[in-house]
C-alpha positions as CSV (number, residue, x, y, z in Angstrom):
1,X,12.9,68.8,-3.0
2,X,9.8,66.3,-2.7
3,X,6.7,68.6,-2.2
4,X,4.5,66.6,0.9
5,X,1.5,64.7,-0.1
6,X,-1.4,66.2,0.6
7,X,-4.3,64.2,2.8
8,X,-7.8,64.7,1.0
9,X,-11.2,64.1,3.9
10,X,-14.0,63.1,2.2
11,X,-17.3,61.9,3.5
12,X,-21.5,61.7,2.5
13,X,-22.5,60.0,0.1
14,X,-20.3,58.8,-3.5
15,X,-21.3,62.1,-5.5
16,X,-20.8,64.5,-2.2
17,X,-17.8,62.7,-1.1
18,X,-16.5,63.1,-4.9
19,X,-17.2,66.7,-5.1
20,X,-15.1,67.1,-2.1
21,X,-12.1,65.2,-3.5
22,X,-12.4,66.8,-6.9
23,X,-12.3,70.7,-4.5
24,X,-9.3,70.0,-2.8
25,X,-7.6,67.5,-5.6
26,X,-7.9,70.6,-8.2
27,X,-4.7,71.2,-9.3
28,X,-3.1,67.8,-9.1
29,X,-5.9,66.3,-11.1
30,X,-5.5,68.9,-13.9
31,X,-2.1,68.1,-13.7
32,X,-2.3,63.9,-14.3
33,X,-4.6,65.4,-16.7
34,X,-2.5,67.1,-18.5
35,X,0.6,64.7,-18.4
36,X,-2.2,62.0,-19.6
37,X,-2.9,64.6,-22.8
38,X,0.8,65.0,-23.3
39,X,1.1,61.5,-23.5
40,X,-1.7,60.8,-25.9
41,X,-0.2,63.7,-28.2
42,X,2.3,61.3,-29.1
43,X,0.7,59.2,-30.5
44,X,-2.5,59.0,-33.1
45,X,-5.0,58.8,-30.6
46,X,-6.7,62.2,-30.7
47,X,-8.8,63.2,-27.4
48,X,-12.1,62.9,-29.4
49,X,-11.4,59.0,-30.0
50,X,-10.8,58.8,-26.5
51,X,-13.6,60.5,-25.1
52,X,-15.6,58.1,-27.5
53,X,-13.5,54.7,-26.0
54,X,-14.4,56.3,-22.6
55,X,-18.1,56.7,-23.0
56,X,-18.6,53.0,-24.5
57,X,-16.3,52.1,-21.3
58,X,-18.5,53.7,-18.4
59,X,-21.2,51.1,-18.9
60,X,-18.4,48.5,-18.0
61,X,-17.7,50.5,-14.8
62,X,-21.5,51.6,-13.7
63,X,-22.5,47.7,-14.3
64,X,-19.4,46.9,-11.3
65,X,-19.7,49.7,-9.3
66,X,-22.2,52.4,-9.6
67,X,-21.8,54.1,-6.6
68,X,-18.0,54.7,-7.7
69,X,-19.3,56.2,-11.4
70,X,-21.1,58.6,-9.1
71,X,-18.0,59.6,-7.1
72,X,-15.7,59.9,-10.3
73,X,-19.1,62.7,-11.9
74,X,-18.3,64.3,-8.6
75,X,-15.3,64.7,-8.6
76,X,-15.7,66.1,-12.3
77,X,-17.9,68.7,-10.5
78,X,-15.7,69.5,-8.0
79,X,-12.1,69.6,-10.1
80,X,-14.3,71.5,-13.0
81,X,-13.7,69.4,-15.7
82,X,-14.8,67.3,-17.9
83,X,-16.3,63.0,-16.5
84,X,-14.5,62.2,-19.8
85,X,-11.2,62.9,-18.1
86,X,-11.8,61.7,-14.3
87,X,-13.0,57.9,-16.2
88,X,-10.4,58.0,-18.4
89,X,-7.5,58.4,-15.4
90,X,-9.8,55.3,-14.0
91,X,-9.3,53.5,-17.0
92,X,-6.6,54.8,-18.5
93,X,-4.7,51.7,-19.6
94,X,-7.4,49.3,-20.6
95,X,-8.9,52.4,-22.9
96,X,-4.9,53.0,-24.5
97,X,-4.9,49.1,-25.3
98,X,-8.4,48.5,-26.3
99,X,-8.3,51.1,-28.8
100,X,-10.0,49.9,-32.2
101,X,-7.4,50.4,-34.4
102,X,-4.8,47.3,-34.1
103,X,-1.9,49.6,-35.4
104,X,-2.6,52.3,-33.0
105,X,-3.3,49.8,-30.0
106,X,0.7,48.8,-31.4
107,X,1.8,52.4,-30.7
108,X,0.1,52.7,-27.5
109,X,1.5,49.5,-26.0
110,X,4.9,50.7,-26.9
111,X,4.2,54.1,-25.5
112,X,2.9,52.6,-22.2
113,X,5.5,52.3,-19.3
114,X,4.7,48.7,-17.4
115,X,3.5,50.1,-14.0
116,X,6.3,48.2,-11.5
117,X,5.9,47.4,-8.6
118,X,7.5,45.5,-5.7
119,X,4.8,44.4,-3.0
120,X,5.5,42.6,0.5
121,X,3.5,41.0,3.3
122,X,5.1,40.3,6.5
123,X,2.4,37.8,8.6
124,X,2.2,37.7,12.4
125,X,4.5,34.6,12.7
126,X,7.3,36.7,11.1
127,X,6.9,40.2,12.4
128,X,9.0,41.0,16.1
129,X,5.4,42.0,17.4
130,X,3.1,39.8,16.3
131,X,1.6,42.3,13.6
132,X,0.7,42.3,9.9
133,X,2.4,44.6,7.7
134,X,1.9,44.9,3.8
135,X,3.8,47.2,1.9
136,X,5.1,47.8,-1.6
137,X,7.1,50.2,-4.1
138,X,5.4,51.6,-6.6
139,X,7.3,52.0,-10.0
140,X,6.1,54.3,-12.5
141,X,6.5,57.9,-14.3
142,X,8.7,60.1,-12.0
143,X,6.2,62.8,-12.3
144,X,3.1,61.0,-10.8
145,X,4.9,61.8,-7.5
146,X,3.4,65.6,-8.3
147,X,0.0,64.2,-8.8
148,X,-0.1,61.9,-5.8
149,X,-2.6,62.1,-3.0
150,X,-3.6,60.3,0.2
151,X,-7.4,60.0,0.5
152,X,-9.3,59.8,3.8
153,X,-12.7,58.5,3.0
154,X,-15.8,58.3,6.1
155,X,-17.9,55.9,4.5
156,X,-21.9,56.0,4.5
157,X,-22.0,52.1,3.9
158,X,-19.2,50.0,4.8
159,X,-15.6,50.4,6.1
160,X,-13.8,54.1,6.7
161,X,-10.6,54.0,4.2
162,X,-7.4,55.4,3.7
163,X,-6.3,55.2,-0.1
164,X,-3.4,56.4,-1.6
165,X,-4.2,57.1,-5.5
166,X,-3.2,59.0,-8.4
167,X,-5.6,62.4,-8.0
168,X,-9.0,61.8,-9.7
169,X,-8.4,57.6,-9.1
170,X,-10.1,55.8,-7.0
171,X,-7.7,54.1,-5.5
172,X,-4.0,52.5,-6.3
173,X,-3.4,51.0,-2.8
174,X,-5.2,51.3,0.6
175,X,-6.4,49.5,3.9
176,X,-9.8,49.9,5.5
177,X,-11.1,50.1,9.2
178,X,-11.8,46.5,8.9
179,X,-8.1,45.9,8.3
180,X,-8.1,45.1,5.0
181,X,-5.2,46.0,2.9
182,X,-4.8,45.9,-0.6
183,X,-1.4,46.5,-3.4
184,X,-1.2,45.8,-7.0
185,X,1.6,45.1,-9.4
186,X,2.0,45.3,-13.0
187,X,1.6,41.2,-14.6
188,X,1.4,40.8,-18.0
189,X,0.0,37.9,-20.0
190,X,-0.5,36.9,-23.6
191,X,-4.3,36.6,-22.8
192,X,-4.2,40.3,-22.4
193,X,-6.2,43.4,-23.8
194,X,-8.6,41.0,-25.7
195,X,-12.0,41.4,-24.1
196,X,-13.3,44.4,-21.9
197,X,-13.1,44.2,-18.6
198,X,-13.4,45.8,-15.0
199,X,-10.6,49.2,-15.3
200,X,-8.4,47.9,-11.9
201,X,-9.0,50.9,-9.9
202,X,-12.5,50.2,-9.4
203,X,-11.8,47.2,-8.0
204,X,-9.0,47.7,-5.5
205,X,-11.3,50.4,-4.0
206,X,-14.4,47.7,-4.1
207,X,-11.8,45.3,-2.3
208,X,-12.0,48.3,0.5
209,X,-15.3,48.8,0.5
210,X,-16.1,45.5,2.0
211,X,-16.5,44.7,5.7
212,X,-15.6,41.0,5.1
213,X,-12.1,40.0,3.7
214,X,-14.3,37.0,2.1
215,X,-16.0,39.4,0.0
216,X,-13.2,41.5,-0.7
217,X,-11.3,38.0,-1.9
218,X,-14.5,37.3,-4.3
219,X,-14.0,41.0,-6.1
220,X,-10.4,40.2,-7.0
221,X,-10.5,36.6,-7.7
222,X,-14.3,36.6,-10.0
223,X,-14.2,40.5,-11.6
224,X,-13.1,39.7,-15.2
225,X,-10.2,42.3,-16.3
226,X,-9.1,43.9,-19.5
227,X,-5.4,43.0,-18.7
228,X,-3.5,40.9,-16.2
229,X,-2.4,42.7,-12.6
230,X,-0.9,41.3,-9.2
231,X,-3.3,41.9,-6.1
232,X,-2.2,41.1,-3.0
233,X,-4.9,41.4,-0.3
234,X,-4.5,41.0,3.7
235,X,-6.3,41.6,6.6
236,X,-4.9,42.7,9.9
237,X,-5.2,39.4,12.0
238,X,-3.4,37.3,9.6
239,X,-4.9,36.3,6.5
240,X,-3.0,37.0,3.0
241,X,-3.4,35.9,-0.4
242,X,-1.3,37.1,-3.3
243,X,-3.6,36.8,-6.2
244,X,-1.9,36.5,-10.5
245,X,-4.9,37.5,-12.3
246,X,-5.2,36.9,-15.5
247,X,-7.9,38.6,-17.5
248,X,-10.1,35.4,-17.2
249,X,-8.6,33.4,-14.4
250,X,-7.0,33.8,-11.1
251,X,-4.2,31.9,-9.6
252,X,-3.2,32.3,-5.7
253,X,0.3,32.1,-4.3
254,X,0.6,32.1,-0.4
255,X,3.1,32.6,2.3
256,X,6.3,30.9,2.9
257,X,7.9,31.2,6.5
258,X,5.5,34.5,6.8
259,X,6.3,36.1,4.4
260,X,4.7,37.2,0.4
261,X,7.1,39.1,-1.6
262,X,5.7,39.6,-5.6
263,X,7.4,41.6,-8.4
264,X,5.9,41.7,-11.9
265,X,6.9,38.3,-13.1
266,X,4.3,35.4,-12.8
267,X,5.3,32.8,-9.3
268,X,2.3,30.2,-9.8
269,X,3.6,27.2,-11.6
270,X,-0.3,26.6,-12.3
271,X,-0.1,30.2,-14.1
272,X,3.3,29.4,-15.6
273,X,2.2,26.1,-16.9
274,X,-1.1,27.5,-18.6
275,X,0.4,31.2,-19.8
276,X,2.8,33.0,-21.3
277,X,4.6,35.4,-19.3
278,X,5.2,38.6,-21.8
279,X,5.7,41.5,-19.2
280,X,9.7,40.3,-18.4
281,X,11.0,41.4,-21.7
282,X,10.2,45.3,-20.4
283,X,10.8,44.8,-16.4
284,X,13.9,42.1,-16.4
285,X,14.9,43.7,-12.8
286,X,11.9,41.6,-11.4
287,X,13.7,38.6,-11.7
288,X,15.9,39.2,-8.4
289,X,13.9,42.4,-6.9
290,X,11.3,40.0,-5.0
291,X,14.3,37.7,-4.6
292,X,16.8,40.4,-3.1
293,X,13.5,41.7,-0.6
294,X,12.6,38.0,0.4
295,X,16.4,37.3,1.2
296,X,16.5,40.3,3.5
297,X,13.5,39.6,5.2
298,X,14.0,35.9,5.4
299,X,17.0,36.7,7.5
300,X,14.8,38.5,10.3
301,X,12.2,36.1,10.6
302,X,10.2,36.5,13.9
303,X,12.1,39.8,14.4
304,X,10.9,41.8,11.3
305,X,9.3,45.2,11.8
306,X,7.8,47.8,10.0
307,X,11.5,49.6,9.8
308,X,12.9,46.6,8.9
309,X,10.3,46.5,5.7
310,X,11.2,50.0,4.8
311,X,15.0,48.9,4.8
312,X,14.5,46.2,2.4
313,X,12.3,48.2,0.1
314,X,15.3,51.0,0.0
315,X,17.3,47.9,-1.7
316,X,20.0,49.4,-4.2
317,X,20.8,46.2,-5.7
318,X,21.5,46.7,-8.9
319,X,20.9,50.1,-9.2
320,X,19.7,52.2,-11.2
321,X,17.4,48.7,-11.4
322,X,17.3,48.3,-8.1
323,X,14.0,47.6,-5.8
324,X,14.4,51.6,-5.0
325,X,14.3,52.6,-8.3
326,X,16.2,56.2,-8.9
327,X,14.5,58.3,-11.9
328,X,15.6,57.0,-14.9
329,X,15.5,56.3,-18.3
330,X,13.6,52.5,-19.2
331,X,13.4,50.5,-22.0
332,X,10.3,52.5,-23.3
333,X,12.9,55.6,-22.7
334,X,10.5,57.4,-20.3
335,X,11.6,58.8,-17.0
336,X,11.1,55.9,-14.4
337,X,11.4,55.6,-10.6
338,X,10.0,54.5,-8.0
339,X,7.2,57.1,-7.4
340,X,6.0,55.9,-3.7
341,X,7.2,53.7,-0.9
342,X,4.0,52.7,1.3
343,X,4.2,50.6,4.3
344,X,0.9,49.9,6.1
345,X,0.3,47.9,9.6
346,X,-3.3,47.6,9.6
347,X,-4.1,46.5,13.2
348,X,-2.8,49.9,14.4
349,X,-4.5,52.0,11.5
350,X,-1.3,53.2,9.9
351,X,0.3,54.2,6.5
352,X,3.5,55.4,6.2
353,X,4.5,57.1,2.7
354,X,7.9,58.1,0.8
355,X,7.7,60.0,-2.1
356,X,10.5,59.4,-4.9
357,X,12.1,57.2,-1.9
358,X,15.4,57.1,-3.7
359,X,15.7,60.8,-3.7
360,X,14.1,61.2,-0.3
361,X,14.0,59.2,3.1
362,X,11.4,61.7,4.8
363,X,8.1,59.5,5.7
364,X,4.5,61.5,6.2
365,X,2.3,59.2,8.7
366,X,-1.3,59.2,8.1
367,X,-4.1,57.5,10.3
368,X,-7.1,55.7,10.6
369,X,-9.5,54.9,13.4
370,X,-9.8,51.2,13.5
371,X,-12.1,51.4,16.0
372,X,-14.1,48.1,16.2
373,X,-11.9,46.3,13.6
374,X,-10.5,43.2,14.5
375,X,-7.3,42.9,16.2
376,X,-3.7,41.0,15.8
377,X,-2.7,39.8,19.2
378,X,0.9,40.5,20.5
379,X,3.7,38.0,20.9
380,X,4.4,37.0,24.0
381,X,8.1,37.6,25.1
């Protein structure tokens, strides 16, 4: 039994809205807390070490985003406990992997499960009505589906959002009322975890802050970043980039016959031919799970729907390394799965979300008013 997600409606501004979210987030945020702590207790990375890699971090995050710092302090106030905590679930891998001490940073990397992933954008040309929709899996610790939550956010100075996030995050995933979407996979580099940069939930949720897919482009292709990460940003009439980052340098990869499909294995040949991909040796299945979801869309081309996503996405290819991943153990030998299935079609203002979708095929719908935002227009039969 898959307990539902529960919808969080915030609004005012960042340290309101963030006491809100921290009220009705209680119990899952001490939970990610606690399965955080657990975490860090096997290894030699005491809390106070952390709490100390945390504070030297926040500059980092106040110098990008301010107004988020203030939300994460509210949401402190509102969960009752400590900032510490709510910036270190916002930075929690670049803090693990930045720690000072080489032969720790050792442990920690071996402790750390690589956050999956299997992300899709279907463009107008390719969907049966002539809408965008951008979905993905999301492959992590089995438990994170008990510390889930869908955030509905009114926004004082941009865009209304809808987020889905780990409790206490900003934001893992999301689309705005401007119809931006934005997903993220797990890359991995051998530039990686050398320099300090922008923790990646601050910057999907910047993405969806911003009225103009232009500037939400310019926050994932110039932020620098601690460690490489696949974004793949849309917006609702049409436009999609898939976007390799690299900690200091972004490569694109576009559509072909509509469609974006991205694991966690590098695609750009310009990446390829300047990097070394390192992240394969711990997710081999993402060699054939974008292949498997791009051959079972390519097949529907002009006819593929929202449904038609969500059937690719189940994928059992494979399994138990399959595109739906079924909890198991990985290489790492912690309990793995697909967490979340979310499927988004921005132009009507809808996410759909299956939790632990290899045990469960029930789908909770969540809206938002897209009032004013730009459009697709329908195929004509």
């Amino acid at each position: 039994m898959v307990d539902p997600l529960p919808l969080i409606e915030v609004s005012g501004p960042p340290r309101e809205r963030g006491r809100q979210y921290g009220r009705q987030a209680a119990a899952r945020v001490h939970l990610g807390i606690a399965h955080y702590r657990e975490q860090l207790a096997r290894t030699d990375f005491a809390w106070p070490a952390v709490q100390r890699q945390v504070r030297d971090y926040v500059p980092v995050m106040k110098g990008f985003a301010a107004n988020q710092v203030e939300e994460m302090r509210g949401i402190a106030e509102g969960a009752e406990v400590e900032f510490e905590h709510i910036a270190f679930l916002n930075a929690r891998t670049e803090i693990l992997k930045l720690a000072a001490r080489p032969d720790l940073r050792a442990k920690l990397a071996a402790s750390e499960e690589p956050d999956g992933c299997t992300g899709v954008i279907v463009l107008p040309e390719a969907s049966a009505n002539g809408r965008l929709v951008h979905a993905q899996n999301w492959d992590w610790k089995a438990e994170c589906a008990e510390t889930a939550v869908v955030l509905r956010i009114r926004n004082d100075d941009g865009p209304d959002m809808l987020c889905f996030a780990e409790a206490g995050q900003m934001a893992r995933c999301g689309m705005n009322a401007a119809g931006i979407v934005i997903t993220a996979n797990y890359l991995e580099s051998d530039r990686d975890y050398a320099r300090l940069g922008v923790p990646l939930p601050l910057i999907r949720r910047k993405v969806l802050e911003q009225q103009q897919l232009a500037l939400a482009f310019h926050a994932v292709y110039t932020t620098p970043k601690s460690g490489s990460n696949n974004m793949m940003v849309s917006q609702a009439e049409g436009v999609a980039i898939d976007f390799e980052c690299a900690p200091d340098e972004t490569f694109q990869v576009h559509a072909e016959r509509g469609l974006i499909v991205h694991a966690n294995h590098w695609q750009s040949p310009v990446a390829l031919a300047k990097l070394k991909d390192t992240g394969v040796a711990g997710t081999p299945d993402s060699l054939y799970r974008d292949m498997r979801v791009r051959q079972l869309l390519a097949a529907q081309a002009g006819s593929i729907t929202r449904e038609s996503v969500k059937t690719a996405l189940f994928d059992d290819f494979g399994h138990p390394w399959s595109v739906c991943r079924p909890p198991r153990r990985s290489l790492t030998q912690n309990l793995s799965a697909t967490v979340a299935m979310i499927v988004m079609e921005p132009a009507l203002g809808v996410m759909d979300v299956c939790l632990l979708p290899a045990l469960n095929r029930q789908f909770q719908t969540f809206r938002l008013d897209m009032q004013g935002a730009p459009r697709a227009v329908d195929k004509v039969a």
